[in-house]
ROZATI-348650 format. One record per residue: residue number from 1; x, y, z of N, C-alpha, C, O in turn. Coordinates in steps of 0.1 Angstrom, whole numbers. Atoms other than C-alpha are relative to their C-alpha. Example, Ala and Ser with C-alpha at 12.3 -4.5 7.8 and 13.67 -1.06 7.14 Angstrom:
# ROZATI-348650
(1 (9 -12 0) (123 -45 78) (9 12 0) (19 12 7));
(2 (-9 -11 0) (137 -11 71) (-8 11 8) (-3 22 9));
//
This chain:
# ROZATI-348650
(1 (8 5 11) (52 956 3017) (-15 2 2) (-21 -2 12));
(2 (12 0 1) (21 965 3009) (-11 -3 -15) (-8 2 -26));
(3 (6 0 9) (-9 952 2990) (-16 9 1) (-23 7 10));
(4 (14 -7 -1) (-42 974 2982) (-13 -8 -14) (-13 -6 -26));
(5 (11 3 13) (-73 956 2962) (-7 7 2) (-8 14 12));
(6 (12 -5 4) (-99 968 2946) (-10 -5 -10) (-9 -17 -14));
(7 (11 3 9) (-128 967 2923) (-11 -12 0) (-17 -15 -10));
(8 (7 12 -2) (-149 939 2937) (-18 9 9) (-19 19 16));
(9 (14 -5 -6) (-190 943 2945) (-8 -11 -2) (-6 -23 0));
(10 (11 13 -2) (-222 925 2938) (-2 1 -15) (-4 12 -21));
(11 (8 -3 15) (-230 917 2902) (-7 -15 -2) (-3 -25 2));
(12 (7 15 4) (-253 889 2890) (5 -8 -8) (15 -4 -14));
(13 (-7 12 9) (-246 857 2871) (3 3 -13) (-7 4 -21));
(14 (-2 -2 16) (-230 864 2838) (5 12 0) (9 15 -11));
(15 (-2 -13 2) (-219 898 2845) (17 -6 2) (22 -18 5));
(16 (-16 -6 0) (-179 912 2845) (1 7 15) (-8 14 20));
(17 (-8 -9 -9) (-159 928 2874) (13 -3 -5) (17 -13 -11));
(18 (-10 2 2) (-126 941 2871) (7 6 11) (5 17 16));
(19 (-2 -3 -13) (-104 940 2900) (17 1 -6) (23 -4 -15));
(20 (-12 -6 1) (-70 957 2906) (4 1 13) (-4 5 22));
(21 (-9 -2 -10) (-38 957 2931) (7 7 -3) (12 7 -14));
(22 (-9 -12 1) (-19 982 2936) (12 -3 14) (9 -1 26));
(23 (-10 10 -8) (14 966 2954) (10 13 3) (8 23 -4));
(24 (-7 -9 -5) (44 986 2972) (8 -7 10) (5 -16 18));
(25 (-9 5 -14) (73 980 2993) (8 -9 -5) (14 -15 4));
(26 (-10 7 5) (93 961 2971) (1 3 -19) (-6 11 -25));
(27 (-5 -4 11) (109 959 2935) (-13 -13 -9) (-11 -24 -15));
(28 (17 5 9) (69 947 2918) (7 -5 -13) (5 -18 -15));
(29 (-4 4 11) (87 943 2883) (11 -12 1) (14 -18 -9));
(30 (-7 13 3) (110 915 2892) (-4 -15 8) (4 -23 12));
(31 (14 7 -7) (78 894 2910) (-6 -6 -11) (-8 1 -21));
(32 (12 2 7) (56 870 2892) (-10 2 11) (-5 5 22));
(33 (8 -10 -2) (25 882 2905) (-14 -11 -3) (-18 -17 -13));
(34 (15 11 5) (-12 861 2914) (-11 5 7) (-10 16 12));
(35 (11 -6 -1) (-44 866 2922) (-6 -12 10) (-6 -23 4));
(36 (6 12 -10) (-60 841 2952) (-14 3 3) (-19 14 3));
(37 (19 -3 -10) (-97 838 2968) (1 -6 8) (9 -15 9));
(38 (2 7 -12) (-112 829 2999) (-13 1 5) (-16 12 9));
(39 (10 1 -6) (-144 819 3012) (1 -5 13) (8 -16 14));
(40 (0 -3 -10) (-150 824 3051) (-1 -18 0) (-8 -26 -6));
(41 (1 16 -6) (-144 790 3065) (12 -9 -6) (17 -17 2));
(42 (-2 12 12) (-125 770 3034) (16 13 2) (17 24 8));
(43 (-15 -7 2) (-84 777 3025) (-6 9 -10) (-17 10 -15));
(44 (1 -11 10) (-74 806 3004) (8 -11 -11) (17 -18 -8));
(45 (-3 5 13) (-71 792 2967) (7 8 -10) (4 20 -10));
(46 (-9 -6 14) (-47 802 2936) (-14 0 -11) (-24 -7 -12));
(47 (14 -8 10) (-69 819 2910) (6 4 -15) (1 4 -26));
(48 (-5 -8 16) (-44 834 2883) (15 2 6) (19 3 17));
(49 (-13 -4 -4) (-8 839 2882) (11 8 -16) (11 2 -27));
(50 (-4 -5 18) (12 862 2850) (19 -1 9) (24 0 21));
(51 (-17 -6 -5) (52 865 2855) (7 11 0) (0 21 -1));
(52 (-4 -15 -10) (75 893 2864) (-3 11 -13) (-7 22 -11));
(53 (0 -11 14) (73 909 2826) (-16 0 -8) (-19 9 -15));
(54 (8 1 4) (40 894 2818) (-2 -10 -13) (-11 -12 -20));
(55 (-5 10 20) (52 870 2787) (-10 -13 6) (-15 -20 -3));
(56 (4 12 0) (35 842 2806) (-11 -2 12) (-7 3 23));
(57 (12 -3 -7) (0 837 2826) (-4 -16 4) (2 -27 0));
(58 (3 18 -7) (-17 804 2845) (-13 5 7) (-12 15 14));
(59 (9 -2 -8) (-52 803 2858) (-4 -11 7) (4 -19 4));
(60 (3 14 -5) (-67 774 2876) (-11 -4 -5) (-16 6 -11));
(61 (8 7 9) (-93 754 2861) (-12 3 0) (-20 1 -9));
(62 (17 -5 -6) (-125 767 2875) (-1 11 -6) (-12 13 -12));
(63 (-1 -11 9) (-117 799 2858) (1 4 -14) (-5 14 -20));
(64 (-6 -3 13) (-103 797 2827) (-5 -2 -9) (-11 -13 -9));
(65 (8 -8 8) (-116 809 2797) (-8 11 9) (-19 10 4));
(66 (8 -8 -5) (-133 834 2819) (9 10 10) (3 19 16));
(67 (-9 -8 -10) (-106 851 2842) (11 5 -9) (13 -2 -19));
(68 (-9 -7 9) (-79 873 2824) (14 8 10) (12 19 15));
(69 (-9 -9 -16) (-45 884 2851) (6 11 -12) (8 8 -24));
(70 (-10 -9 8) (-26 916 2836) (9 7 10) (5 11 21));
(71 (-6 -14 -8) (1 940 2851) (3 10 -7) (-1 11 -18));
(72 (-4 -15 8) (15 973 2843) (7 6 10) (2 12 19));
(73 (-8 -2 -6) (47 977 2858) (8 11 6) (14 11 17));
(74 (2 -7 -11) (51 1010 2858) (-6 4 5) (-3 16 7));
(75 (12 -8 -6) (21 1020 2874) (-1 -16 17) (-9 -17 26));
(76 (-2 11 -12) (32 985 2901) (-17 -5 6) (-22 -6 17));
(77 (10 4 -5) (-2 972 2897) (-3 -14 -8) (5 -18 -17));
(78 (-1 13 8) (-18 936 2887) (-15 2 1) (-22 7 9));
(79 (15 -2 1) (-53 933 2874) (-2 -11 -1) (6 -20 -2));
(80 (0 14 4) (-75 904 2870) (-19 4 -7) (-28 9 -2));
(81 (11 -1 5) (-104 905 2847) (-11 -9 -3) (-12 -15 -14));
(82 (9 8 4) (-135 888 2852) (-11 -3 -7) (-19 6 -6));
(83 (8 -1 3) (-159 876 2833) (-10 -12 -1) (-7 -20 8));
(84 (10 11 -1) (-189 851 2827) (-2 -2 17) (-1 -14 19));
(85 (-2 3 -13) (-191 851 2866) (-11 -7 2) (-22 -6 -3));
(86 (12 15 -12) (-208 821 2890) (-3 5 8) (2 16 9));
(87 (2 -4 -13) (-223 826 2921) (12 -9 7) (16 -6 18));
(88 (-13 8 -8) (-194 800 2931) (14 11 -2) (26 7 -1));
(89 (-12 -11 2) (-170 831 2924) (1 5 10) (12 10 13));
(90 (2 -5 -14) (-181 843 2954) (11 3 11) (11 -8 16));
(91 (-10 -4 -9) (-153 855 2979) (10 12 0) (9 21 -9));
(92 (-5 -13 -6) (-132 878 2992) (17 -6 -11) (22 -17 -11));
(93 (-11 2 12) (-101 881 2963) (15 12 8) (16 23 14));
(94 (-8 -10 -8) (-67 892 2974) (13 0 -13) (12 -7 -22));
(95 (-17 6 5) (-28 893 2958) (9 2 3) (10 13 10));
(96 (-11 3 -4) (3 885 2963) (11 0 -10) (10 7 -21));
(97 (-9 -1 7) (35 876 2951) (-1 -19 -4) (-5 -27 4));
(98 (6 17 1) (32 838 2936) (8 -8 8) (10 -19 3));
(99 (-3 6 -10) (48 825 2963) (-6 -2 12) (-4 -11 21));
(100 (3 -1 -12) (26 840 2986) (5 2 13) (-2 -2 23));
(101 (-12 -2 -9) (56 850 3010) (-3 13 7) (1 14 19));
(102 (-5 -12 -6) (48 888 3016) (-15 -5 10) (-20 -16 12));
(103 (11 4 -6) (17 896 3040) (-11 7 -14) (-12 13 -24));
(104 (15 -1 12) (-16 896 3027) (-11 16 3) (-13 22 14));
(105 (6 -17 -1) (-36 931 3022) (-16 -6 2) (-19 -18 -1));
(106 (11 2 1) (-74 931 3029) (-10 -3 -9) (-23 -4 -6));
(107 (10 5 16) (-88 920 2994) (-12 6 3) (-15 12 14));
(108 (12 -10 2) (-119 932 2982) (-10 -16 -7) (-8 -26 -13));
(109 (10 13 -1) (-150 911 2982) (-8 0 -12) (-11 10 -18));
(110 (6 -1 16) (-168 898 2949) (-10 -9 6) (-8 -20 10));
(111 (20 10 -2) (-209 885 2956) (-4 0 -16) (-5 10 -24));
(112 (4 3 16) (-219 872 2923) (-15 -6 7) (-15 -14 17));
(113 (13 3 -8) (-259 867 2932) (-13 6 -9) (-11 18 -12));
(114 (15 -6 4) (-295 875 2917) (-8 5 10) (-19 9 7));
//
């Protein structure tokens, strides 16, 4: 099992990033599918979560209205699309399987900052 992020950098307050996993090593289409963060010190937190076909999505409250999860199953990836971003968005963004069971891939770091 493998997970690969991407799309994460520096953008200032109010701006968009769109970040993408590209997952492997198991059967991706019969997985619901989430999106977590983690700031250096503090647990890793649930961020977004869509299910195995996509029919149904969940974000956590600090987000929403402003966070967007998608996949595209055959291409075995999960996106999450941000937008209005905080400087409290700040961390290193990773995904999983919504269980969080497989291992975790190196996520890709998002600095929201002026």
């Amino acid at each position: 099992v493998q997970f690969v992020e991407s799309g994460g950098g520096l953008v200032q307050p109010g701006g968009s990033l769109r970040l993408s996993c590209a997952a492997s090593g198991f059967t991706f289409s019969s997985f619901p599918m989430s999106w977590y963060r983690q700031v250096p010190g503090n647990e890793r937190e649930f961020v977004a979560s869509i299910n195995s076909y996509g029919g149904a999505r969940n974000v956590a409250g600090s987000v929403k209205g402003r966070f967007t999860i998608s996949r595209d199953n055959a291409k075995n990836t999960v996106s999450l699309q941000m937008n209005s971003l905080k400087p409290e968005d700040t961390a290193v963004y990773f995904c999983n399987i919504f269980s969080a069971a497989f291992p975790w891939g190196q996520g890709t770091q998002v600095t929201v900052s002026s």
